[in-house]
MMTF fields as JSON, N, C-alpha, C and O atoms, coordinates in Angstrom:
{
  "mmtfVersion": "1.0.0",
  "mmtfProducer": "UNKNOWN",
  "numBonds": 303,
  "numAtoms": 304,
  "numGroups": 76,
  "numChains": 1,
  "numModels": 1,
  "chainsPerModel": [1],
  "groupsPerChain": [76],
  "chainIdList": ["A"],
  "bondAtomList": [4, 2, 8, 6, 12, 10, 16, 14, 20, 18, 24, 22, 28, 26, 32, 30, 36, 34, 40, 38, 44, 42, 48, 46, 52, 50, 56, 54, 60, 58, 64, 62, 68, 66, 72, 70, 76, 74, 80, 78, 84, 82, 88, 86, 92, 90, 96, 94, 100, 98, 104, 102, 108, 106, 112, 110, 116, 114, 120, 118, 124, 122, 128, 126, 132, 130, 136, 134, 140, 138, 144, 142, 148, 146, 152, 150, 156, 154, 160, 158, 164, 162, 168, 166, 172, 170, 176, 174, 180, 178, 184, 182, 188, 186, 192, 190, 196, 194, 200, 198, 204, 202, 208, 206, 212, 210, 216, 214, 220, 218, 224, 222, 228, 226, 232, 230, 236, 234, 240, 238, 244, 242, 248, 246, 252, 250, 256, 254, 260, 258, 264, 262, 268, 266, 272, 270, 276, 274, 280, 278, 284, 282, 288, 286, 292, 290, 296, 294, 300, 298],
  "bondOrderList": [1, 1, 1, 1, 1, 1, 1, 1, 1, 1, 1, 1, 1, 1, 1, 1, 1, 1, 1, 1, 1, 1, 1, 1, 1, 1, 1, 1, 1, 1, 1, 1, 1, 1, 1, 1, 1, 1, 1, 1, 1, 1, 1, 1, 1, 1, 1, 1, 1, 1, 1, 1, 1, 1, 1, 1, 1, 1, 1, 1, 1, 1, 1, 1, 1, 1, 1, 1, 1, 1, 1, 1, 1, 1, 1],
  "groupList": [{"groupName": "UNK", "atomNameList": ["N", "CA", "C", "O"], "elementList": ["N", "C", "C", "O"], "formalChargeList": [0, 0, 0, 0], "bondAtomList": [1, 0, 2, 1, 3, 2], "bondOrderList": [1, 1, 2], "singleLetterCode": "X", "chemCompType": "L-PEPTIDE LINKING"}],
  "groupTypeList": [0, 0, 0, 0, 0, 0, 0, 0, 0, 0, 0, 0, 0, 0, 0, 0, 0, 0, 0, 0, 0, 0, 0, 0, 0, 0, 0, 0, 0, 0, 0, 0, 0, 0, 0, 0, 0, 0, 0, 0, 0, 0, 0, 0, 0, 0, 0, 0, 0, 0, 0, 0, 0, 0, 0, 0, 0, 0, 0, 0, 0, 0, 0, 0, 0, 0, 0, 0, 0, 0, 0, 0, 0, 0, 0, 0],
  "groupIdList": [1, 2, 3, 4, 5, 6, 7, 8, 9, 10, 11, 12, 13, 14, 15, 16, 17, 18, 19, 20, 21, 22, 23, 24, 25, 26, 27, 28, 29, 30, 31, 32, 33, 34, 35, 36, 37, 38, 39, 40, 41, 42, 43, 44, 45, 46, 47, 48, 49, 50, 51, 52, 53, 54, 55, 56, 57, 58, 59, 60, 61, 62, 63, 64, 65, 66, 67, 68, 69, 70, 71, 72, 73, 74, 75, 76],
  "secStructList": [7, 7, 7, 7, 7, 7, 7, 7, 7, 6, 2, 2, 2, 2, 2, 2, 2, 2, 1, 6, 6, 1, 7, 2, 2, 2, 2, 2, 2, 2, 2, 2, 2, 2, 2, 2, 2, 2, 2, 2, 2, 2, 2, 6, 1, 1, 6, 2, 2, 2, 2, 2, 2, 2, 2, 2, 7, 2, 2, 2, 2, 2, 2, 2, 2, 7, 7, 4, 4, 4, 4, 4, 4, 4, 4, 7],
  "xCoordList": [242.449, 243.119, 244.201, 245.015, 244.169, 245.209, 246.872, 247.057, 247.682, 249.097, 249.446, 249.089, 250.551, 251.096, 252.753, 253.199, 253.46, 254.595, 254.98, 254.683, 256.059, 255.908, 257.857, 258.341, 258.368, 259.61, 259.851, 259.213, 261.053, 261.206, 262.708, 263.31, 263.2, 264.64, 264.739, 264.117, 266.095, 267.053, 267.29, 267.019, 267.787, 267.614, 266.407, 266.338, 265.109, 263.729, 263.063, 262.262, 263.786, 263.538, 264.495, 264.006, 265.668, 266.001, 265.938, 266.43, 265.431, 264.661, 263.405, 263.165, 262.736, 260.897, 261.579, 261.145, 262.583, 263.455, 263.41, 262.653, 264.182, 264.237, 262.823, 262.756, 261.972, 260.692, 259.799, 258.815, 260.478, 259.6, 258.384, 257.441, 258.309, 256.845, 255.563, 254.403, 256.161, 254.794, 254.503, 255.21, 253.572, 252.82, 252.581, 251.605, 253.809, 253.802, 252.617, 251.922, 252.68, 251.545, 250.149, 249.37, 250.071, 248.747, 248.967, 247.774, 249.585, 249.59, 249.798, 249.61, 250.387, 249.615, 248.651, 247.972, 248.242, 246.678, 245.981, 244.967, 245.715, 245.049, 245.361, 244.462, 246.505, 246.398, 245.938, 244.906, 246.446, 245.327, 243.703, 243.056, 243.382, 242.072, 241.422, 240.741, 241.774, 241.848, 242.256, 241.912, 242.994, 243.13, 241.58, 240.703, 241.555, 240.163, 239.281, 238.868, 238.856, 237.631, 237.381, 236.334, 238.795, 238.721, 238.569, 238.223, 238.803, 238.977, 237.102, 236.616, 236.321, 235.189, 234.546, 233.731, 234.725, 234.45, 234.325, 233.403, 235.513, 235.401, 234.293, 233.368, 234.47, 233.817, 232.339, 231.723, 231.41, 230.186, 229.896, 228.735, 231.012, 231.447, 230.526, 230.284, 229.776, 229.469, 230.673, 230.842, 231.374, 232.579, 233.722, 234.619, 233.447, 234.312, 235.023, 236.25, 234.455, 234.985, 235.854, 236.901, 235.959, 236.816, 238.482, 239.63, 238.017, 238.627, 239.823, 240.877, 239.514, 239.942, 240.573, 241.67, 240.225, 241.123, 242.355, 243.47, 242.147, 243.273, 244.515, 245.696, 243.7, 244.408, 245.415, 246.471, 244.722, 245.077, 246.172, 246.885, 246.161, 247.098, 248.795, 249.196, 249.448, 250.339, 251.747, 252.389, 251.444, 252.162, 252.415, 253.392, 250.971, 250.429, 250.87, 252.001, 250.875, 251.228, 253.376, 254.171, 253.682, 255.463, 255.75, 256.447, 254.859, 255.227, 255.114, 256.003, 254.256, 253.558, 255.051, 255.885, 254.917, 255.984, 257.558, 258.483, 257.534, 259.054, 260.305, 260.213, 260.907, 262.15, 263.434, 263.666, 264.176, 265.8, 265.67, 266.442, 265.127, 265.533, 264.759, 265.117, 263.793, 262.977, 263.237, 262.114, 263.884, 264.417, 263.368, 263.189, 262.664, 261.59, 260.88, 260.727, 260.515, 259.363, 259.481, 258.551, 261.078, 261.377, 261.517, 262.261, 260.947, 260.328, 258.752, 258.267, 258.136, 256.364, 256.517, 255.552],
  "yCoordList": [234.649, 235.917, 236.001, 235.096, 237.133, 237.45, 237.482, 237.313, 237.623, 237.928, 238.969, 239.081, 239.976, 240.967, 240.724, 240.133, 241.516, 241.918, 243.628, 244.677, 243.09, 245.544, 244.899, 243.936, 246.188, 246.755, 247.605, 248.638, 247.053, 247.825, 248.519, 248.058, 249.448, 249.402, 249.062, 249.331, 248.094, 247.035, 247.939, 247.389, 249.266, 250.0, 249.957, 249.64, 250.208, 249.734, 248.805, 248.779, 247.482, 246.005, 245.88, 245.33, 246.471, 245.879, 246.697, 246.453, 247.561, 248.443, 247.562, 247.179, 247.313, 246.296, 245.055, 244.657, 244.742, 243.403, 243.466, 242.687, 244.449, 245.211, 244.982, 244.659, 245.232, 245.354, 244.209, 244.426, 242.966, 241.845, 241.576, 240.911, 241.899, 241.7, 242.131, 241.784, 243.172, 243.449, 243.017, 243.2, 242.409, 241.664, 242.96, 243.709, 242.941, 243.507, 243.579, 244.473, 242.563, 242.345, 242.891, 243.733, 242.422, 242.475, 244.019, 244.32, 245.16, 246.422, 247.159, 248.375, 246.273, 247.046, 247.157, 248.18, 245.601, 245.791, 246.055, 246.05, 246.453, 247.514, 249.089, 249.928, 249.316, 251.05, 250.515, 251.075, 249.561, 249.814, 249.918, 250.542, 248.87, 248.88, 250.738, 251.331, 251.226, 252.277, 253.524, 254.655, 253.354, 254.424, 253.795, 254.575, 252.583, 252.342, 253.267, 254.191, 252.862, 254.1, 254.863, 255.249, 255.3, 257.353, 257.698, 258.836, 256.804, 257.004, 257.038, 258.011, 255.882, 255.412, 256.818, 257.415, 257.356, 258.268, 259.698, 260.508, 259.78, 260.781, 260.764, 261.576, 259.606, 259.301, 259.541, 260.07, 259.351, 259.977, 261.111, 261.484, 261.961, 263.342, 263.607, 262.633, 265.06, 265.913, 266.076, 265.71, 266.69, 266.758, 266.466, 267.134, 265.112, 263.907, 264.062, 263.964, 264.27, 264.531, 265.177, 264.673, 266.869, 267.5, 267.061, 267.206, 266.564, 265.74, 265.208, 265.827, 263.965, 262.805, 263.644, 263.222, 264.433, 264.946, 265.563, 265.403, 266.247, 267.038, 265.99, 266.058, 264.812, 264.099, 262.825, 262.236, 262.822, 262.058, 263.005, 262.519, 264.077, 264.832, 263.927, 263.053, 264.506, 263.945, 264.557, 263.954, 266.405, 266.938, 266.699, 266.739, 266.422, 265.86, 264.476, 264.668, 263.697, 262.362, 262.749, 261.896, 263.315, 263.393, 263.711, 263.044, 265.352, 265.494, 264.467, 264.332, 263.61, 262.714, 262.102, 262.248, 261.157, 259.903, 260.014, 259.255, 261.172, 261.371, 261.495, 262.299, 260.992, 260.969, 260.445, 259.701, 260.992, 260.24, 258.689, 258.084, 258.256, 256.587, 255.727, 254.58, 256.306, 256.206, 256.678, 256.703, 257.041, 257.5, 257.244, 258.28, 256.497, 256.107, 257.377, 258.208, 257.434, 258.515, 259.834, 260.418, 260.341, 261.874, 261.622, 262.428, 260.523, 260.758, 260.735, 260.424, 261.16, 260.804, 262.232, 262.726],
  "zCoordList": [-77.148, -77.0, -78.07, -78.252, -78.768, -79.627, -79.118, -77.913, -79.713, -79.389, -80.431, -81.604, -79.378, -80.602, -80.059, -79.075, -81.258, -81.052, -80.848, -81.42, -79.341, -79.617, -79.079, -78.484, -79.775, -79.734, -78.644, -78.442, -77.715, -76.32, -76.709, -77.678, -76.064, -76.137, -74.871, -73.844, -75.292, -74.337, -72.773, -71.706, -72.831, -71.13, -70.722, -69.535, -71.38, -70.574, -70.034, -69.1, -71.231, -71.316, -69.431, -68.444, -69.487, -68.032, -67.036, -65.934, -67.283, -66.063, -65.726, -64.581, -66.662, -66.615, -65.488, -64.408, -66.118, -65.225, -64.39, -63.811, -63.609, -62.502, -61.481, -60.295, -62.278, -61.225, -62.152, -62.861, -61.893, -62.696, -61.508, -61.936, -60.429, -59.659, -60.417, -60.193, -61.595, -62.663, -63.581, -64.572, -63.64, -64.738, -66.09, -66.147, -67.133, -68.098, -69.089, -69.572, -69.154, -70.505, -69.684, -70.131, -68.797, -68.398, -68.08, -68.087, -67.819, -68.163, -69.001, -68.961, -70.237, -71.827, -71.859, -71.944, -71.765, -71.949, -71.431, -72.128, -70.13, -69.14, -69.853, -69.896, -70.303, -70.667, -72.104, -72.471, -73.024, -74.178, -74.586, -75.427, -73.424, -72.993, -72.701, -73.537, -71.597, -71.276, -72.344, -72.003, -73.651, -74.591, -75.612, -75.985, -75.844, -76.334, -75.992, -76.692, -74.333, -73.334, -73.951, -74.472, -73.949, -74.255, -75.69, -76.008, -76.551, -77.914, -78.36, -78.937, -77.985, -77.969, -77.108, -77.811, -75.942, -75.374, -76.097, -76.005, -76.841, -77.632, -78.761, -78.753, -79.92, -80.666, -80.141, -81.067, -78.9, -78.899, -78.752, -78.582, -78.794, -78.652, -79.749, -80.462, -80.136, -81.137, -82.112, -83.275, -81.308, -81.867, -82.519, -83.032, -82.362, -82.751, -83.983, -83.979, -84.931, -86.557, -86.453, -86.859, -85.771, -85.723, -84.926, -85.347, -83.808, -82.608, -83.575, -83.72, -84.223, -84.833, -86.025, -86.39, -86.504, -87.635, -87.009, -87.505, -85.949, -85.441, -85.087, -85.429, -84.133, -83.89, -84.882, -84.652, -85.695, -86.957, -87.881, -88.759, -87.6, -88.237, -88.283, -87.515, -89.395, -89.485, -87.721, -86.861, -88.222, -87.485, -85.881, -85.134, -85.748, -84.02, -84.221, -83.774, -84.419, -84.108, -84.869, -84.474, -85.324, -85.414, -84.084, -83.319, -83.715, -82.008, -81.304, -80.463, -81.348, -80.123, -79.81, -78.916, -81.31, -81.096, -81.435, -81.145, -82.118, -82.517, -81.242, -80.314, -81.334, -80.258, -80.776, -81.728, -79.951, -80.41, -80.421, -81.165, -79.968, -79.876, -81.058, -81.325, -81.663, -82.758, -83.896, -84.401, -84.596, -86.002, -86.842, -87.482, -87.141, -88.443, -88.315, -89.211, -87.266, -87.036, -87.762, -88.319, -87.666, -88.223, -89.436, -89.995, -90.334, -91.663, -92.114, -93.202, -90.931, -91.273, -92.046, -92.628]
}
């Protein structure tokens, strides 16, 4: 099994604390698993080409991820 690194901010990191009865990791990777599905799901779509461009857009992914606590982002 691989290992990654992901960036939390420190109020979420001790909120997660808070409710350490949850097995973190193992619910990334249950919702990454699960954005795979849908991604793969789409892809047998007809449609797909169009799908993936929209979504690949620069503007759609600034909305997605841009937020105050993220600064990098409001330079895509």
């Amino acid at each position: 099994m691989t290992n990654i690194t992901l960036s939390i901010d420190d109020e979420v990191y001790g909120k997660m604390k808070k409710y350490s009865e949850i097995k973190w990791s193992e619910f990334v990777r249950k919702m990454i698993e699960k954005r795979i599905n849908e991604i793969e799901a789409i892809e047998e779509s007809p449609e797909s080409e169009s799908i993936f461009t929209m979504l690949a857009s620069q503007e759609v992914l600034k909305k997605e991820w841009d937020n105050e606590l993220d600064e990098r982002w409001n330079n895509v």
